[in-house]
mmCIF file as Biopython writes it, N, C-alpha, C and O atoms, coordinates in Angstrom:
data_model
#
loop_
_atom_site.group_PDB
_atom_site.id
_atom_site.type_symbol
_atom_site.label_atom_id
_atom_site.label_alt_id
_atom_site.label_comp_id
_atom_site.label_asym_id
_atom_site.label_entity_id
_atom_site.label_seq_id
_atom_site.pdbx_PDB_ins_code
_atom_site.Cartn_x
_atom_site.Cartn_y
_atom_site.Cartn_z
_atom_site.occupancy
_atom_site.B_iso_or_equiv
_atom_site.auth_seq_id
_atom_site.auth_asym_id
_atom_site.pdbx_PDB_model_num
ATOM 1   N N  . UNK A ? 1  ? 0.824   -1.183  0.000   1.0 0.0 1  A 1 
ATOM 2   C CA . UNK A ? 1  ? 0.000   0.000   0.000   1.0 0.0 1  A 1 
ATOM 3   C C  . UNK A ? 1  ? 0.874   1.254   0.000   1.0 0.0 1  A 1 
ATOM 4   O O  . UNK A ? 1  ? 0.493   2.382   -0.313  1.0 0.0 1  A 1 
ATOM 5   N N  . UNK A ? 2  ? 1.935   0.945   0.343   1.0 0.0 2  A 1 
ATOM 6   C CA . UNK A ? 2  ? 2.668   2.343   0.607   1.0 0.0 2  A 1 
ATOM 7   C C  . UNK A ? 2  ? 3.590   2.563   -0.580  1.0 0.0 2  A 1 
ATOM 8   O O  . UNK A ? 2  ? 4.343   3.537   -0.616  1.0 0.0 2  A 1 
ATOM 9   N N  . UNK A ? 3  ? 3.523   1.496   -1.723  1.0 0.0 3  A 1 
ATOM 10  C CA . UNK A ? 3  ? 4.335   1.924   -2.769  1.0 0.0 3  A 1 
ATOM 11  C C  . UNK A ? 3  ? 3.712   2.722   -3.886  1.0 0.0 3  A 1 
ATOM 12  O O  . UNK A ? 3  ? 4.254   3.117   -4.918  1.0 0.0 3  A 1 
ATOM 13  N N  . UNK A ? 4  ? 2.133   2.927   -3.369  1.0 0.0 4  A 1 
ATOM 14  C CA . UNK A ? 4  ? 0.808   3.173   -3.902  1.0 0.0 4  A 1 
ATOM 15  C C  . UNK A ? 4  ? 0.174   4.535   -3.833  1.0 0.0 4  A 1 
ATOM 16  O O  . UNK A ? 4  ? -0.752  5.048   -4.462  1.0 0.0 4  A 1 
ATOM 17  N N  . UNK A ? 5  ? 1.047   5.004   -2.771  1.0 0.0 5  A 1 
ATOM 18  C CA . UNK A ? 5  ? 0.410   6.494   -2.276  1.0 0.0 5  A 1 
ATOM 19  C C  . UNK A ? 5  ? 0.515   7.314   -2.852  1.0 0.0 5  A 1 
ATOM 20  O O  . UNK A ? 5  ? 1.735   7.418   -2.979  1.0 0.0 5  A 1 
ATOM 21  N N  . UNK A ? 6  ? -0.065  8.308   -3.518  1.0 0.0 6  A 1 
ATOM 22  C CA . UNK A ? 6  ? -0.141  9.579   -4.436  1.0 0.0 6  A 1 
ATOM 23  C C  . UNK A ? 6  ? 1.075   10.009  -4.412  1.0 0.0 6  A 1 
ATOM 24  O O  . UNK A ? 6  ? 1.777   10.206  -5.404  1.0 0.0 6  A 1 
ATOM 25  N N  . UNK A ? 7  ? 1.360   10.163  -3.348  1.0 0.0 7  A 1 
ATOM 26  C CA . UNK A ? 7  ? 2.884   10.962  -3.601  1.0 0.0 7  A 1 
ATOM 27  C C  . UNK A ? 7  ? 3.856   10.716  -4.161  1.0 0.0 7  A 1 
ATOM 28  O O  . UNK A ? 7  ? 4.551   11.617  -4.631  1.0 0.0 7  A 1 
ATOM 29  N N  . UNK A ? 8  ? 4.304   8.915   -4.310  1.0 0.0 8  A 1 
ATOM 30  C CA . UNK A ? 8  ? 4.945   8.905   -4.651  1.0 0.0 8  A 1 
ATOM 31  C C  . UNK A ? 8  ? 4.910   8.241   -6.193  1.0 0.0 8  A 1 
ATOM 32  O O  . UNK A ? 8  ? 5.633   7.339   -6.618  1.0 0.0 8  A 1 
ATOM 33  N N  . UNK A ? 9  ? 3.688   9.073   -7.005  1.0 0.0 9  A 1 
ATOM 34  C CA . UNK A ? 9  ? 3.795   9.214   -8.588  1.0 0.0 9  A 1 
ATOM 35  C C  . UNK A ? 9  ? 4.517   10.098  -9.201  1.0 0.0 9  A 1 
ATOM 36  O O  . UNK A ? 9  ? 4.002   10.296  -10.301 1.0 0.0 9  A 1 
ATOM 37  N N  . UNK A ? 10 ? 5.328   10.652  -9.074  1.0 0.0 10 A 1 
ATOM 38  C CA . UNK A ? 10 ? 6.349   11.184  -9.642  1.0 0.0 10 A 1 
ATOM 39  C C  . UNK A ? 10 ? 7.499   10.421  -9.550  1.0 0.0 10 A 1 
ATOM 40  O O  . UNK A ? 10 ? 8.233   10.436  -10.538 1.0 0.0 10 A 1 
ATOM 41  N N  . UNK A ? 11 ? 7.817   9.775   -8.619  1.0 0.0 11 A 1 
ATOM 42  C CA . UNK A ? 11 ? 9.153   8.985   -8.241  1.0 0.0 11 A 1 
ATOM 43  C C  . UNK A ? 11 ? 8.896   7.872   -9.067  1.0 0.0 11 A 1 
ATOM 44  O O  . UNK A ? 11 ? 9.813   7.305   -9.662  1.0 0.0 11 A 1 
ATOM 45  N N  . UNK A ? 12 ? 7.430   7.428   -9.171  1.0 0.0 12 A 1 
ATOM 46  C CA . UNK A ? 12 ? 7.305   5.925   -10.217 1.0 0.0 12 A 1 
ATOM 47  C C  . UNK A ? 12 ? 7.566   6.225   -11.456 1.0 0.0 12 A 1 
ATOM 48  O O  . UNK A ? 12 ? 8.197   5.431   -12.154 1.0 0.0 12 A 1 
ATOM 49  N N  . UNK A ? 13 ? 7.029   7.684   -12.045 1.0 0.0 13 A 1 
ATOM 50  C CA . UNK A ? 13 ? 7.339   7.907   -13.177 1.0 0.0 13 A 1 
ATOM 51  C C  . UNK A ? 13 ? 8.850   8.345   -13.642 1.0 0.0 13 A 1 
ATOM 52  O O  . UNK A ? 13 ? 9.103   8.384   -14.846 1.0 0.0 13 A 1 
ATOM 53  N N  . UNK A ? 14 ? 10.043  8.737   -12.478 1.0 0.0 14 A 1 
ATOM 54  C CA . UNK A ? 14 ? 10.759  9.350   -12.640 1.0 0.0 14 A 1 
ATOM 55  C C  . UNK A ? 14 ? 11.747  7.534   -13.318 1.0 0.0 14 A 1 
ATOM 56  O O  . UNK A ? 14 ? 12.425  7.259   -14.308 1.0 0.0 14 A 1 
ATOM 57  N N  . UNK A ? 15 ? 11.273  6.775   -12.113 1.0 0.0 15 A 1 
ATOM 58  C CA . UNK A ? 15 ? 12.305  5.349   -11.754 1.0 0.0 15 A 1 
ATOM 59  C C  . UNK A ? 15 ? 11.545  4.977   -13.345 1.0 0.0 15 A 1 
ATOM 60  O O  . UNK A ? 15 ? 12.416  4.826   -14.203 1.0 0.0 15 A 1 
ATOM 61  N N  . UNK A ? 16 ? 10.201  4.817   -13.851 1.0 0.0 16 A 1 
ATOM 62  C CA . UNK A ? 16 ? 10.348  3.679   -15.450 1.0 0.0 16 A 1 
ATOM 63  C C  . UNK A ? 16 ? 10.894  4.616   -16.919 1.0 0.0 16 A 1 
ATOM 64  O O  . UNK A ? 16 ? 10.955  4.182   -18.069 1.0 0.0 16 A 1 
ATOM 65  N N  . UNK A ? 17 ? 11.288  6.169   -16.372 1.0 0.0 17 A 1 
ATOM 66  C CA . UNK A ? 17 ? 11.682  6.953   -17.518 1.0 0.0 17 A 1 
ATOM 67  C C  . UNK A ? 17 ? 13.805  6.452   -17.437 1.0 0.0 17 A 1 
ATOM 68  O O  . UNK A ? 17 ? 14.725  6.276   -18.235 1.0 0.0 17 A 1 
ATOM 69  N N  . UNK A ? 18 ? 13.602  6.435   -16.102 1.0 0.0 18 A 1 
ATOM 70  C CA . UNK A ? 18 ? 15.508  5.729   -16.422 1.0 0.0 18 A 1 
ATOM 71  C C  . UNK A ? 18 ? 15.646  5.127   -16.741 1.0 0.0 18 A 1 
ATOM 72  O O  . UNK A ? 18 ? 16.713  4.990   -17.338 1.0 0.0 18 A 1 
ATOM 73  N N  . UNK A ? 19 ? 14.264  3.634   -16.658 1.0 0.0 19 A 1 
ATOM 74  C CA . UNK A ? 19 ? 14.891  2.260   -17.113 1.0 0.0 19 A 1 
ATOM 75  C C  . UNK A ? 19 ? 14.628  2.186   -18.713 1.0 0.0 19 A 1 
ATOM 76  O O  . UNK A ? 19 ? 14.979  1.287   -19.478 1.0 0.0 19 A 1 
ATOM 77  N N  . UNK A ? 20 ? 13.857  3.475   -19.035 1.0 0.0 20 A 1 
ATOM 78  C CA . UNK A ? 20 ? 13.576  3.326   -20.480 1.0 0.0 20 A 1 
ATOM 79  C C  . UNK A ? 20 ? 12.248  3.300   -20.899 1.0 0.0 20 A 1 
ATOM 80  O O  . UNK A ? 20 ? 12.045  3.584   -22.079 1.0 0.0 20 A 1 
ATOM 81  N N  . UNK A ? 21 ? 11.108  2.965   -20.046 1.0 0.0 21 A 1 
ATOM 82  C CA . UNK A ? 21 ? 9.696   2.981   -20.467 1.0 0.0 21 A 1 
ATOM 83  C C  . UNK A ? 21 ? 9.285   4.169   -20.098 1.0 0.0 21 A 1 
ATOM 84  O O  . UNK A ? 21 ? 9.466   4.592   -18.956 1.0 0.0 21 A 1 
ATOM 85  N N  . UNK A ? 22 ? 8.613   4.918   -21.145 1.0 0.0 22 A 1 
ATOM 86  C CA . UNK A ? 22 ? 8.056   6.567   -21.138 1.0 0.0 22 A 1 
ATOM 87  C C  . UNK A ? 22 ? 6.375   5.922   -20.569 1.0 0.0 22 A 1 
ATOM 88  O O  . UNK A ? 22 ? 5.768   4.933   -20.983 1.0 0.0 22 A 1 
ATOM 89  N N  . UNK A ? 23 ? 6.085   6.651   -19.783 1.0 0.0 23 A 1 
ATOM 90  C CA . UNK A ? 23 ? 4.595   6.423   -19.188 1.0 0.0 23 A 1 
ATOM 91  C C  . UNK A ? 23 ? 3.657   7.011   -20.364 1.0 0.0 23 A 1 
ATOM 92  O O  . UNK A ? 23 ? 4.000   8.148   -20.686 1.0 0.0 23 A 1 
ATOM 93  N N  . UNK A ? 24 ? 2.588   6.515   -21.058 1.0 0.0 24 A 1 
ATOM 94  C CA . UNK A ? 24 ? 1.763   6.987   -21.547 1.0 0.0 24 A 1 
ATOM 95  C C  . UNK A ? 24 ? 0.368   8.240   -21.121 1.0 0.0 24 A 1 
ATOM 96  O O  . UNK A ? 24 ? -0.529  8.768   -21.778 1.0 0.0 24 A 1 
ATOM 97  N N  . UNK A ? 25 ? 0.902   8.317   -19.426 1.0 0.0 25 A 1 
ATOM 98  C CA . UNK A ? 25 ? -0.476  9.192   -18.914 1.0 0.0 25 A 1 
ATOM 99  C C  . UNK A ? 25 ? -0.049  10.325  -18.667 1.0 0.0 25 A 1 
ATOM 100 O O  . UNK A ? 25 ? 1.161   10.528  -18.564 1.0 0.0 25 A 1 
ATOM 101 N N  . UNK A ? 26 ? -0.839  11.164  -18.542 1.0 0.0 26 A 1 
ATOM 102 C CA . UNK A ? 26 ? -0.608  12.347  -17.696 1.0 0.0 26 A 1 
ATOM 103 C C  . UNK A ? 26 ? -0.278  12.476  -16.404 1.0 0.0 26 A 1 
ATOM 104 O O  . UNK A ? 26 ? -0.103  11.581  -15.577 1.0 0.0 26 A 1 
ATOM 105 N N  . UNK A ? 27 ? -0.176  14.045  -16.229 1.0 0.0 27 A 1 
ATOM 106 C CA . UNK A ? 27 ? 0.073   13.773  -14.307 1.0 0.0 27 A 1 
ATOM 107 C C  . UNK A ? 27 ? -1.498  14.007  -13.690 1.0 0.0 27 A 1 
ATOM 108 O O  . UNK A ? 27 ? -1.685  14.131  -12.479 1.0 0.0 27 A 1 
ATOM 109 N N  . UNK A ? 28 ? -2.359  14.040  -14.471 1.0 0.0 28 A 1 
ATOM 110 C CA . UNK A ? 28 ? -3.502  13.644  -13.468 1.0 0.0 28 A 1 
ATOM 111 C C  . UNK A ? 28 ? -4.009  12.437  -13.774 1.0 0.0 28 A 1 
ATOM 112 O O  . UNK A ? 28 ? -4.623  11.885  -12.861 1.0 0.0 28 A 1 
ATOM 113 N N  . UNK A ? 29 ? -3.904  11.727  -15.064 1.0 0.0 29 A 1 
ATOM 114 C CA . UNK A ? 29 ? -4.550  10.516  -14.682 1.0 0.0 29 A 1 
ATOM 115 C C  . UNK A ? 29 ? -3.383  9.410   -13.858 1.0 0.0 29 A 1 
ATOM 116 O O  . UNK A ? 29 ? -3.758  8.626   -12.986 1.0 0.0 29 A 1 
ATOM 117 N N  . UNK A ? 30 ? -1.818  9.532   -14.352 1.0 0.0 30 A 1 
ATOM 118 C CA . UNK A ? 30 ? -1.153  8.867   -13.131 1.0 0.0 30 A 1 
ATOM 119 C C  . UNK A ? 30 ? -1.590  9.400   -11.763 1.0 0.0 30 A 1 
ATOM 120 O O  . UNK A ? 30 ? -1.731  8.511   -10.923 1.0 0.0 30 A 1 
ATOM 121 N N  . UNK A ? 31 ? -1.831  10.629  -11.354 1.0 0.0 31 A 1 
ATOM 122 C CA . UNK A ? 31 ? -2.326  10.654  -9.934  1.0 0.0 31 A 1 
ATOM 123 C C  . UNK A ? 31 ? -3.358  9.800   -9.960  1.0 0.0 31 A 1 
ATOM 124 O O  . UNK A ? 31 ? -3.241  8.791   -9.264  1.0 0.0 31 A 1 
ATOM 125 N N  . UNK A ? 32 ? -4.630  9.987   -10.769 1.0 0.0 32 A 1 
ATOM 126 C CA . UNK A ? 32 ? -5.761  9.235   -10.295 1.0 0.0 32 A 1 
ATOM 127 C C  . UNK A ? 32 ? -5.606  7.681   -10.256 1.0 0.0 32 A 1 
ATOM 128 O O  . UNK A ? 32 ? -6.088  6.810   -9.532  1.0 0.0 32 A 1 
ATOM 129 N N  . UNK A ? 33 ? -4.863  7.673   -11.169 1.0 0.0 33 A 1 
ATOM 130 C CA . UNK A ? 33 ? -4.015  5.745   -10.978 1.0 0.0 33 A 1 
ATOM 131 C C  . UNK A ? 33 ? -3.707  5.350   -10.018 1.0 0.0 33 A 1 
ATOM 132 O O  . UNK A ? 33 ? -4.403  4.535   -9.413  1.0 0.0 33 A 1 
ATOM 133 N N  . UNK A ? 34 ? -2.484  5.830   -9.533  1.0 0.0 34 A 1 
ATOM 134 C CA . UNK A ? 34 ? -2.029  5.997   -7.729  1.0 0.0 34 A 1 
ATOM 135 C C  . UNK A ? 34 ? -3.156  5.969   -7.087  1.0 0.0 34 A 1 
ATOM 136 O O  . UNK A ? 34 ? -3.326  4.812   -6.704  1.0 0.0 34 A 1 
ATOM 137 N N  . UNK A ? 35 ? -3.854  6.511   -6.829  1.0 0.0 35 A 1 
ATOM 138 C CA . UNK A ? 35 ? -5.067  7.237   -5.605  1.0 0.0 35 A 1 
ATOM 139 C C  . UNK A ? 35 ? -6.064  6.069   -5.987  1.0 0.0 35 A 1 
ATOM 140 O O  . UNK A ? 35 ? -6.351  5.529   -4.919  1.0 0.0 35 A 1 
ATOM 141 N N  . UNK A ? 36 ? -6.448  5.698   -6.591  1.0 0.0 36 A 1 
ATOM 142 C CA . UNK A ? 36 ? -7.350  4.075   -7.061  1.0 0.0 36 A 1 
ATOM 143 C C  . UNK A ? 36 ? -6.319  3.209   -6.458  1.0 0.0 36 A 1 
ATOM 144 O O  . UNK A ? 36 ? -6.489  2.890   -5.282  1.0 0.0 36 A 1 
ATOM 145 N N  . UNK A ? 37 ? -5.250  2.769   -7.099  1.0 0.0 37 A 1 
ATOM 146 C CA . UNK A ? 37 ? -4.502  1.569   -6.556  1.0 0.0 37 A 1 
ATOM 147 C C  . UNK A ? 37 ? -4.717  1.629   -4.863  1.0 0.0 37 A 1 
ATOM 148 O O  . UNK A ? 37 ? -5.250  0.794   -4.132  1.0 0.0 37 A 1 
ATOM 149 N N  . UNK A ? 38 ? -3.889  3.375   -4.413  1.0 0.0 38 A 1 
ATOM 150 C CA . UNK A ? 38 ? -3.934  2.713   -2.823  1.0 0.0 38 A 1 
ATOM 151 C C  . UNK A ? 38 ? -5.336  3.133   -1.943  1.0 0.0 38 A 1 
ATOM 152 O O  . UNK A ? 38 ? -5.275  3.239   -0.718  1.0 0.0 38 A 1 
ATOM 153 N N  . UNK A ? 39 ? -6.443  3.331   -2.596  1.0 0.0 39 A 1 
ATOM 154 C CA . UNK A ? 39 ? -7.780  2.856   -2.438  1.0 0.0 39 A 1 
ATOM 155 C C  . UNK A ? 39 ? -7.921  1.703   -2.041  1.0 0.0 39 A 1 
ATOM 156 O O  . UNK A ? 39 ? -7.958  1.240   -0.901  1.0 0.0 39 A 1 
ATOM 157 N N  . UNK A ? 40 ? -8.024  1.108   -3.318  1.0 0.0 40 A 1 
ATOM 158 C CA . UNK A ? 40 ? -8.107  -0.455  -3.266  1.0 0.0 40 A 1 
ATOM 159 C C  . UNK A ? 40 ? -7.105  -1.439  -2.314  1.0 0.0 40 A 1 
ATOM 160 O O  . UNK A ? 40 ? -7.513  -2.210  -1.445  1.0 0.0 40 A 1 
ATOM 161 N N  . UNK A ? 41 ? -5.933  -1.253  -2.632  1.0 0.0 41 A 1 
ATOM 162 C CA . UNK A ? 41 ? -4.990  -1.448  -1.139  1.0 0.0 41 A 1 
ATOM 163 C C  . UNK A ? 41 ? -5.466  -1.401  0.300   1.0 0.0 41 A 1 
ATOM 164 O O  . UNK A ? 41 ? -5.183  -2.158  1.228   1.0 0.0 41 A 1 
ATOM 165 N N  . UNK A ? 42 ? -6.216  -0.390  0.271   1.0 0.0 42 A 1 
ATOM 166 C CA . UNK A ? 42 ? -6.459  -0.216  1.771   1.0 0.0 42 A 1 
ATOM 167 C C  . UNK A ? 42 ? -7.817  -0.921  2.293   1.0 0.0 42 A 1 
ATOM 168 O O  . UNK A ? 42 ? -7.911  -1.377  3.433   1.0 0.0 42 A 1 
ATOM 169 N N  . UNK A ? 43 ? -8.963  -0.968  1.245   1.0 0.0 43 A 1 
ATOM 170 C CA . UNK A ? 43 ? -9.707  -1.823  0.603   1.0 0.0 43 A 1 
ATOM 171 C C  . UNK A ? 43 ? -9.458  -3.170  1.424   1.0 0.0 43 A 1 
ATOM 172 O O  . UNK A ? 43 ? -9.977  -3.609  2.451   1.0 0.0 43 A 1 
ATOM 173 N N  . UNK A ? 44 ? -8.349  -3.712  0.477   1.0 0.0 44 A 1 
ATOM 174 C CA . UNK A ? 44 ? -8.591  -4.972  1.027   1.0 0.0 44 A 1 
ATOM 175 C C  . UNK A ? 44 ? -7.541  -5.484  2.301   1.0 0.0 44 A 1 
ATOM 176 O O  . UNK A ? 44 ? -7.556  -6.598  2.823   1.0 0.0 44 A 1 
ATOM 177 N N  . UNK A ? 45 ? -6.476  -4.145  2.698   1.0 0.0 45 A 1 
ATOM 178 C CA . UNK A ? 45 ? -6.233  -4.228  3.796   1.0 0.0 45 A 1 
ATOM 179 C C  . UNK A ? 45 ? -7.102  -4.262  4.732   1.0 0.0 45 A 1 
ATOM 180 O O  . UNK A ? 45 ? -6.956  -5.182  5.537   1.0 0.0 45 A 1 
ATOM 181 N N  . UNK A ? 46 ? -8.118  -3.432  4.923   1.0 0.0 46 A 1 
ATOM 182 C CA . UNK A ? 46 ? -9.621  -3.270  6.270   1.0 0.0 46 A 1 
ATOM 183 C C  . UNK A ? 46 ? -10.337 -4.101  6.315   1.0 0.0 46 A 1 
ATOM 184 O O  . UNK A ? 46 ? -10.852 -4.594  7.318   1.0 0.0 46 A 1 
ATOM 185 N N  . UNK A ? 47 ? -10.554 -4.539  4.599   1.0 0.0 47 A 1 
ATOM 186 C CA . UNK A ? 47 ? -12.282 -5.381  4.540   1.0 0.0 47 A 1 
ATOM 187 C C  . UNK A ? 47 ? -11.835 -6.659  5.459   1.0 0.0 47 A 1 
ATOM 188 O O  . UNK A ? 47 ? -10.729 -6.716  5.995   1.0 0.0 47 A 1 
ATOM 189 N N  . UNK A ? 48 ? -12.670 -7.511  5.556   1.0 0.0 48 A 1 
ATOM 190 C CA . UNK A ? 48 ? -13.065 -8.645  6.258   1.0 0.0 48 A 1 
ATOM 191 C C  . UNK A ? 48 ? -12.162 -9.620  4.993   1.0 0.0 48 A 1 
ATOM 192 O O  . UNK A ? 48 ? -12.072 -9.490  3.772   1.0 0.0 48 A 1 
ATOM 193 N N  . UNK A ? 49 ? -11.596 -10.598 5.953   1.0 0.0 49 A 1 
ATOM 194 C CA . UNK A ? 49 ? -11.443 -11.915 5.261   1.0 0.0 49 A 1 
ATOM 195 C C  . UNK A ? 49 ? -12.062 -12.777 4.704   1.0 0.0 49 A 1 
ATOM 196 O O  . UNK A ? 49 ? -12.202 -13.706 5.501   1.0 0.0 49 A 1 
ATOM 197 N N  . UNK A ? 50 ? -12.557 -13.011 3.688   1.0 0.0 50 A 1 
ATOM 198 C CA . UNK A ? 50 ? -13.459 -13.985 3.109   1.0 0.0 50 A 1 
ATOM 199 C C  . UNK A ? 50 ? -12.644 -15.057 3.015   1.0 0.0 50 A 1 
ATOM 200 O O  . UNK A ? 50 ? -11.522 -15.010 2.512   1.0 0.0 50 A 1 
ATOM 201 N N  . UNK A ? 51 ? -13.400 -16.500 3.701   1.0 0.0 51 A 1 
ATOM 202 C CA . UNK A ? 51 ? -12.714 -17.662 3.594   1.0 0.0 51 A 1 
ATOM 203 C C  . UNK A ? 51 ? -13.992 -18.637 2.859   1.0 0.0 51 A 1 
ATOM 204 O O  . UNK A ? 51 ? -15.171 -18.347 3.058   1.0 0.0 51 A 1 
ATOM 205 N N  . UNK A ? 52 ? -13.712 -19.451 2.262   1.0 0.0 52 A 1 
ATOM 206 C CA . UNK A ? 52 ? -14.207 -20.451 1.342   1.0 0.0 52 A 1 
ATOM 207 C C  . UNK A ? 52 ? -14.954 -21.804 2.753   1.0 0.0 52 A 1 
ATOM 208 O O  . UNK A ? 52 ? -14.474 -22.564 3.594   1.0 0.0 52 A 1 
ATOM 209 N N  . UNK A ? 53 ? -16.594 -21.340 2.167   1.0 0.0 53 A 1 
ATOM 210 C CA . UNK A ? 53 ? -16.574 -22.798 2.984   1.0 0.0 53 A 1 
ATOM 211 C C  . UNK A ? 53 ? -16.730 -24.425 2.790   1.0 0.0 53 A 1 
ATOM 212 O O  . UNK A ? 53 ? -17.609 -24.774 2.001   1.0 0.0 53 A 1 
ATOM 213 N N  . UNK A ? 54 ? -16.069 -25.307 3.344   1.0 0.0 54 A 1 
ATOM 214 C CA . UNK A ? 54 ? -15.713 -26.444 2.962   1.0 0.0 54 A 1 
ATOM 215 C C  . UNK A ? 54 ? -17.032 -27.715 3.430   1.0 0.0 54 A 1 
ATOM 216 O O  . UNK A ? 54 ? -17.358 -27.806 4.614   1.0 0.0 54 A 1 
ATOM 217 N N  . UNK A ? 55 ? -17.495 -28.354 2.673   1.0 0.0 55 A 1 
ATOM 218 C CA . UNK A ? 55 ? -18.031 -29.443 3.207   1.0 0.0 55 A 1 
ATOM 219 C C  . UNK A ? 55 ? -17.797 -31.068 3.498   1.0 0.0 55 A 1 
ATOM 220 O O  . UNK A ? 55 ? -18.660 -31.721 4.083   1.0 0.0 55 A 1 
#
């Protein structure tokens, strides 16, 4: 979750422009990318465990 946090979309985009992959988004839809991912992160960090039941 914490590699996920808004803030640090600039640093993701900065680290795949060195290795050579140019990001196709902007800086608001990479923010809104970020900010969904650690949504959902946190999501299913809180929610309840769903376990499968066996008969």
């Amino acid at each position: 979750m914490l590699l996920f946090m808004p803030i640090n979309g600039p640093l993701w985009r900065m680290g795949l422009s060195e290795i050579g992959y140019e990001v196709p988004l902007g800086e608001f839809q990479g923010f809104a990318l970020t900010l969904i991912l650690f949504v959902v992160g946190a999501g299913l960090l809180i929610g309840p465990k769903i376990q499968r039941t066996t008969e």
